[in-house]
N, C-alpha and C positions, 0 to 999 in steps of 0.2 A: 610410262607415266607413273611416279611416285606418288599415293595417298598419304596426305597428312592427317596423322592422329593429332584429333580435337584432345586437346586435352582440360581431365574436370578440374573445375571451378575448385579456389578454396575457401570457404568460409575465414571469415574475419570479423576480428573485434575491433574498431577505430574508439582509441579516449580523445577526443577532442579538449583541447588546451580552456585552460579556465578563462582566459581572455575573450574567450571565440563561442562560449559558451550562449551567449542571447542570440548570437549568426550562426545556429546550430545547423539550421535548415540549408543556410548559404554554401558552407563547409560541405555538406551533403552532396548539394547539386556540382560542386568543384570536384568530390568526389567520383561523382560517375561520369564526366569528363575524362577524368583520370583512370577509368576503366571498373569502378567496383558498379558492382549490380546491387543497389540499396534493398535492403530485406527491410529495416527499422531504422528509425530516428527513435529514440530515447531520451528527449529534452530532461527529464529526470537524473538521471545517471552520466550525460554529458559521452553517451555513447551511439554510434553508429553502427549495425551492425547489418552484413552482405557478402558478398561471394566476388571471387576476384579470378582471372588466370594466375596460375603461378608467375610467371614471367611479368605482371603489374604490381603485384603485391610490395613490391621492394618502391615503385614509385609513389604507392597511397604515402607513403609517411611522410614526401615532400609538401605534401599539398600545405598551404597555408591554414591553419589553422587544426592540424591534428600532432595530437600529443607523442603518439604510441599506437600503433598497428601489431596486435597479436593474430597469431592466426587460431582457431577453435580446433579447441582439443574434442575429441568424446573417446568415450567408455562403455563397457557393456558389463553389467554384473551375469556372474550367471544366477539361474534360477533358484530361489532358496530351500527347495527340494535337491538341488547338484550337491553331489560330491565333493566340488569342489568349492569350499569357502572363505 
């Protein structure tokens, strides 16, 4: 019998399209249908932001009403006592 590795979730950023913007919330719920794990609604900024499988993430940007799906970057500085700067 073969174990399947889970594999981790990736953080995303959805811009939801200007049109779609007052059915922000709706776009959302369409979204985790579609497989994202909602972290935040951001009616402010007109973004959505959650965690998806890799193998979803290419369908979040069908969904009606989203603009662009990035996936989040991060960084780590080092300490401002390091050597390295």
């Amino acid at each position: 019998m073969s174990k399947q590795r889970k594999q981790a979730k990736q953080d995303v950023i959805i811009s939801v399209s200007d049109q779609h913007l007052k059915k922000i919330r709706e776009v959302a719920k369409r979204l985790r249908k579609a497989g994202l794990e909602v972290k935040d609604v951001l009616e402010a900024t007109g973004t959505i932001t959650g965690s998806a499988a890799p193998g979803k993430i290419n369908d979040l940007s069908s969904v009606s009403g989203v603009a662009a799906v990035e996936r989040s970057r991060s960084y780590q500085l080092a300490p401002p006592e390091s050597d390295v700067q």
